[in-house]
N, C-alpha and C positions, 0 to 999 in steps of 0.2 A: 183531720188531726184528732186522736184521742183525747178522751176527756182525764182529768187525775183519776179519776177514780175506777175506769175505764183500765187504763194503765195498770194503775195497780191489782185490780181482778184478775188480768189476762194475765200478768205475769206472777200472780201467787206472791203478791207480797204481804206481809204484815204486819202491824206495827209490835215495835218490841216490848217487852216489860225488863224495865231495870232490876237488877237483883242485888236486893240489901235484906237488912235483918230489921226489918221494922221502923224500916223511915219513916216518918212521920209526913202528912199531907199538905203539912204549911211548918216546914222545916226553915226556922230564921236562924239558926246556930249556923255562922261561915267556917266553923272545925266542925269533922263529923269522925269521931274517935275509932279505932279500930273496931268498940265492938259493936259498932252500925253500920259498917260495909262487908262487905267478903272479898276485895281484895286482900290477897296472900301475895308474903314473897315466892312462894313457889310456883304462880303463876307469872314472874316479872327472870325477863332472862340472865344468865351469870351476869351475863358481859355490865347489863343497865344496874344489878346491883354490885359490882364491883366499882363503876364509873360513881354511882350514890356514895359508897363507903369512902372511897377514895378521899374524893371533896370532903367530905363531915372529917375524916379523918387529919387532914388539911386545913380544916377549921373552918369554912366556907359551909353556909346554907346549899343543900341538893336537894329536888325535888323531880320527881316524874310528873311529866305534864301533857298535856294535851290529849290528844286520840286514844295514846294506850290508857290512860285512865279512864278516859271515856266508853272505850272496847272491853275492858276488863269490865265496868259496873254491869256493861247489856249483855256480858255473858260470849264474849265475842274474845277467839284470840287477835293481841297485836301483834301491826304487821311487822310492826319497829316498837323501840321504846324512846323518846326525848327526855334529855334531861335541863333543867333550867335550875341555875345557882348566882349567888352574888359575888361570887367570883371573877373578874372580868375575863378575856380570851388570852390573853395573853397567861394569867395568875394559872388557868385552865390546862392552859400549855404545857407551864411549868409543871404541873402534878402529875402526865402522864408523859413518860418517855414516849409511847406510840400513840402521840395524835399531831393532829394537823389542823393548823390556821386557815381558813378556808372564806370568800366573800366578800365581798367590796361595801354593797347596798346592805347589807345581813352581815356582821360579822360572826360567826361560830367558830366552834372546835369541834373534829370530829376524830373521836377515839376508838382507836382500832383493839381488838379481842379478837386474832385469827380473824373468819373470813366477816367477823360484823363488826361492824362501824352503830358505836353510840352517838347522837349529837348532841351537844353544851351547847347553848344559849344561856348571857349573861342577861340577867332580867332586864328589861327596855322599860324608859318611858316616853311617855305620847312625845311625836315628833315636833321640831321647834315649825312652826310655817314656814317661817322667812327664809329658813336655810335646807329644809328637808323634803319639803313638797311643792313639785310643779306648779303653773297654771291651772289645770285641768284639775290639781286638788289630788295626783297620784302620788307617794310616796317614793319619794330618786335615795335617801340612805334613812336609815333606821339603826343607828349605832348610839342613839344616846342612853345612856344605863340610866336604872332607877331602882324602888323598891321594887317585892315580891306582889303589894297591890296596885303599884304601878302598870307591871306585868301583865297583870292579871285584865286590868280594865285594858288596854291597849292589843289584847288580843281578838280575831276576828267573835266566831260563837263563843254565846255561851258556854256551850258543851265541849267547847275544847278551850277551857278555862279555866279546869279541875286541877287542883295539885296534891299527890302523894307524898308524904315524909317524911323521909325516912327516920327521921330523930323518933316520930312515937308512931308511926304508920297513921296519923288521921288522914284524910280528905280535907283540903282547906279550899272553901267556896266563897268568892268573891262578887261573884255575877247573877247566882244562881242559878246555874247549869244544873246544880241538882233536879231542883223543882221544874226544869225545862226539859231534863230526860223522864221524869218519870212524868210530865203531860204528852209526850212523844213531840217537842219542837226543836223548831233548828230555829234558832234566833241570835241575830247581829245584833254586838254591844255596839251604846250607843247608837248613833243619829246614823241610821239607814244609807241617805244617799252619800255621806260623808264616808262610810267606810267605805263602800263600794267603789269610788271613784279613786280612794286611797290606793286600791289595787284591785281593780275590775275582774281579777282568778278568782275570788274571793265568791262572782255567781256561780263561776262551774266549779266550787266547793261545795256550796251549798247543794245545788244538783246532786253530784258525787253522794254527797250525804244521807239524800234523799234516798237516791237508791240502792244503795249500800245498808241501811240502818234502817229502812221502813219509816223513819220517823218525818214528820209534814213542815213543810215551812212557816215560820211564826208569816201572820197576815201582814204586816209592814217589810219584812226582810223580804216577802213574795215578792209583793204588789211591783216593785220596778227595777226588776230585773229584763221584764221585756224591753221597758225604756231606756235602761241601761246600755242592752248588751252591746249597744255599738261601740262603749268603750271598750272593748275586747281587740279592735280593730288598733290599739296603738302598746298593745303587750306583745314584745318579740316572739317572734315567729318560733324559734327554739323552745323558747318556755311554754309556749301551747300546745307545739307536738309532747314534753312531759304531759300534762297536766291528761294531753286528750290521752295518753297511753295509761295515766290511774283510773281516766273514765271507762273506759271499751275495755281491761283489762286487771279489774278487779272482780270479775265473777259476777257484777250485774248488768253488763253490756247490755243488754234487748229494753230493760227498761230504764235505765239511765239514758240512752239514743232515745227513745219516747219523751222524756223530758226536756232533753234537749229542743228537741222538735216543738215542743209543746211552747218552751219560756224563748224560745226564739235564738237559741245561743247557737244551734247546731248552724246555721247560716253565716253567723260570724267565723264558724270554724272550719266549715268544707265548701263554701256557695257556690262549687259547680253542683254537686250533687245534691244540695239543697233545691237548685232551680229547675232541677231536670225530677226529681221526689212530684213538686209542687205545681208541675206543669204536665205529667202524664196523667193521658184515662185509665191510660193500663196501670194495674197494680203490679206489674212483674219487678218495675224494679226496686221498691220497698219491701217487695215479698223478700228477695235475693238478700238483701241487707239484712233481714231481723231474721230468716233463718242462719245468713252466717256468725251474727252474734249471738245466738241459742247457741248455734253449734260451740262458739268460742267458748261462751260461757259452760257449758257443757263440759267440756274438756278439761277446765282449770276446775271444776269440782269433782273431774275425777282426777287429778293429779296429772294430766297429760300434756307434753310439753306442748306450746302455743309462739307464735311468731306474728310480730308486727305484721310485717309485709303480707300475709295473706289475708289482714283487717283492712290496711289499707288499698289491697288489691279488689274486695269487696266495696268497701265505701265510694272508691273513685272508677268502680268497672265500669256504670249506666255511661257517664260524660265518656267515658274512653269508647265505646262503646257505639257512642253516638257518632261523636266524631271517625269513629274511623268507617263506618258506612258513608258519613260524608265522602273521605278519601277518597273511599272505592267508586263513589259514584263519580266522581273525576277521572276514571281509569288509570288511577294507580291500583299495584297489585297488591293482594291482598295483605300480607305480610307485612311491605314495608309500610301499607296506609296502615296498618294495628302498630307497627313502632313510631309512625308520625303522630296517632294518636295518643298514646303512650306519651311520648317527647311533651304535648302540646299542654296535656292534661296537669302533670306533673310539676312544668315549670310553672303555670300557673299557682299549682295547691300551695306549692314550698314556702309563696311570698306568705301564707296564712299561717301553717302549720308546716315548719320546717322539716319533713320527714328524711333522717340521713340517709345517704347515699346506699350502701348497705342493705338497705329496707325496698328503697325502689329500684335496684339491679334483681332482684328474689321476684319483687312485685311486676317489672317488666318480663322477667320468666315468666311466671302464672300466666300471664295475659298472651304474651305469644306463643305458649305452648295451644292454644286452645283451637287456632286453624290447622296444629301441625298433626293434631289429634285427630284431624278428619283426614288426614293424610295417612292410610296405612297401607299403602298396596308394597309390595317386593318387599324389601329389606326395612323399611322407615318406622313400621309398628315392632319390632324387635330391637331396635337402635334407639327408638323414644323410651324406651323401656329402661334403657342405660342412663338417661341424660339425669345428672343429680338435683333435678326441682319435677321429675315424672311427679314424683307422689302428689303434691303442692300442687299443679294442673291439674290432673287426673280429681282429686278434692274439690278444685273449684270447678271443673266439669258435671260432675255429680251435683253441687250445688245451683250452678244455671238449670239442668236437668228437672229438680226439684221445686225448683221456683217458676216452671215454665215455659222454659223453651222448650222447643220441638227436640232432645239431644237423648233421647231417653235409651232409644236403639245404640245410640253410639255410646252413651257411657255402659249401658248391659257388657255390647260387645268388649271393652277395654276391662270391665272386670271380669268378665270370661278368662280373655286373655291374659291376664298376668299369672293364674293359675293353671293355667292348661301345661301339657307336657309341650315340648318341643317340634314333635310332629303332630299334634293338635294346634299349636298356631299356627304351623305351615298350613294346614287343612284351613284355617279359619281364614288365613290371609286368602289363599286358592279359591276362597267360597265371596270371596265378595266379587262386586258385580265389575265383571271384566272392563280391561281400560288399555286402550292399544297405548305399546311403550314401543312399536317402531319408529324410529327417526323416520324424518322424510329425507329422500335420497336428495344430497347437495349440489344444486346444479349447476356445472362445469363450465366459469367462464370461457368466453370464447375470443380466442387468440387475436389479435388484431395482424392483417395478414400485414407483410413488410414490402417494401419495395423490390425486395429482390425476387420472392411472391408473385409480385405481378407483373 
């Protein structure tokens, strides 16, 4: 296992510098007036300052909160914008014809602007025990309203603490996320193991953040997260397939999966592939893994479109993998032991991280295209060429290739092939190594002679 620092060298991270006009080093003012930040509204989008003016104009406090304030000070665009008002969900409702009441455990609104959706949140405060949190000290609803510094101290980090306003544009800090972004930490309000257990997402936030922002975990918010992470194991399966799709799918895949690895989460969230990572001498199948999140990650900063299914088609290939040589070695054939394996894999991952149906129809393609690919003699390498997930195979072909297996001849050969003329792949197909296609002659029961016969 790599070490942090290890980690962060190989993947070219580093830490960021906040961008302000002369903040001060031991900043106690919780207002920080427009002319001590360089957030602009022109960097905040229509839709989030229409949703602000809205409210204010309504009469209601609105505020931008969380991440995009956070992303805006480090110089980073947001991916969304939140808004948080003292408005309740329903008052919320009422002020925009297109939104929507939405959440049980969370109650918000989300207001639609064509194809973006703003979200309102009414400020919260800390939950009642008796009635809002489990046994186990996690958080079952979160609807009781409060002030804006109620708000503020009831949120996870610091640095997603920050509130924008629209009345005179300051920064309003109540936690001190300032002074926590420009030392580079990611630090939980209040009592550590308290928050964590409130909603155990809350480590693979931290993570997320980590490698997202370059910035280091405060020393208390670290320290037990290893010992934690097994509450992860009673967060619906559904909500971990999100969470793990912000993880492997925000542009820092290769070293966010290193972290994972590192604070012990990645096992609570895939532990076939965890056990099979942590039990080979061979490095092939880690190698496979971190070149296909480069690659992912690669793609989404060049603007290139990107699919679950060929993330989770790598994550979970080693265990499929494995198991289906088992198959084979039972003499079943090849094909349906790579769907048995497939089937085995699968049902297993979903009870962790629910991956939709959708996702693993694409990802069981990938995976059986990969015998069919050694399959080209007659017609079958000019017909795989048709089938609509080639490319998607063909990708993850090149990717085993590159990671190691012996396939190097056979993926040349298929990228030969897709560009050659029409009588150059007949020639290519004619040139591989001959394979008799006669049937063997069927041989002709023999009559049972009759009595009248003999």
């Amino acid at each position: 296992m790599l070490s942090l620092n290890k980690i962060f060298d190989r993947f070219g991270k580093k830490k960021p510098r906040i961008r302000g006009r002369g903040l001060s080093d031991a900043l106690e003012a919780t207002v920080i007036p427009r002319s001590e930040h360089t957030i602009s509204r022109k960097q905040i989008s229509s839709a989030a300052l229409k949703t602000l003016y809205g409210l204010k104009e309504a009469g209601y406090d609105a505020y931008l909160v969380g991440g995009c304030v956070r992303d805006l000070l480090l110089g980073h665009e947001p991916k969304d914008f939140d808004v948080a008002t003292n408005a309740s969900p329903e008052e919320v409702h009422k002020v925009f014809r297109r939104s929507q009441l939405i959440g049980r455990r969370f109650k918000l609104v989300h207001v639609r602007f064509g194809r973006e959706i703003i979200e309102v949140a009414t400020f919260r405060a800390p939950p009642q025990t008796e009635q809002h949190v489990d046994d186990a000290g996690r958080i079952m609803r979160d609807n009781v309203y409060g002030t804006l510094e109620q708000d503020a101290w009831r949120r996870d980090f610091t640095i997603n603490a920050l509130y924008y306003n629209i009345n005179d544009f300051s920064i309003v800090d109540f936690t001190g996320g300032i002074a926590d972004l420009k030392a580079g930490k990611i630090k939980l309000i209040g009592d550590v193991e308290t928050r964590y257990r409130e909603d155990p997402v809350r480590m693979l936030r931290a993570i997320r953040f980590v490698g997202k922002l370059g910035l280091l975990l405060d020393d208390d918010t670290e320290r037990l997260i290893p010992t934690l992470a097994h509450l992860l194991a009673d967060i619906p399966a559904a909500r971990l397939f999100d969470e793990s799709l912000k993880l492997y799918l925000s542009g820092n895949a290769a070293v966010t999966h290193e972290l994972l690895c590192h604070y012990h989460l990645f096992e609570q969230l895939f532990p076939q592939t965890d056990k099979v990572l942590h039990s080979e001498v061979d490095n092939y199948p880690r190698t496979l893994l971190i070149k296909a999140l480069e690659n992912t990650d690669k793609r989404i900063d060049e603007g290139k479109p990107i699919t679950p299914a060929f993330l989770f088609a790598a994550i979970l290939w080693e265990p499929v993998r494995q198991r289906w040589q088992e198959h084979i070695a039972r003499n079943i054939p090849v094909i349906p032991a790579l769907q048995r394996a497939a089937t085995d894999v699968i049902m297993e991952q979903v009870t962790r991280v629910a991956v939709p149906k959708r996702f693993t129809i694409m990802t069981r393609d990938i995976w059986t295209l990969q015998p069919r690919l050694e399959q080209r003699f007659g017609k079958r390498a000019p017909r795989l060429l048709t089938h609509p997930k080639f490319r998607a195979g063909y990708d993850f072909l090149l990717l085993r290739a590159e990671s190691g297996e012996p396939l190097t001849e056979l993926a040349d050969w298929w990228t030969q092939f897709q560009i050659a003329t029409e009588d150059e792949q007949n020639t290519m197909v004619k040139n591989l190594a001959p394979v008799s296609n006669k049937r063997k002659p069927r041989r002709r029961k023999r009559k049972k002679p009759t009595a009248k016969s003999e």
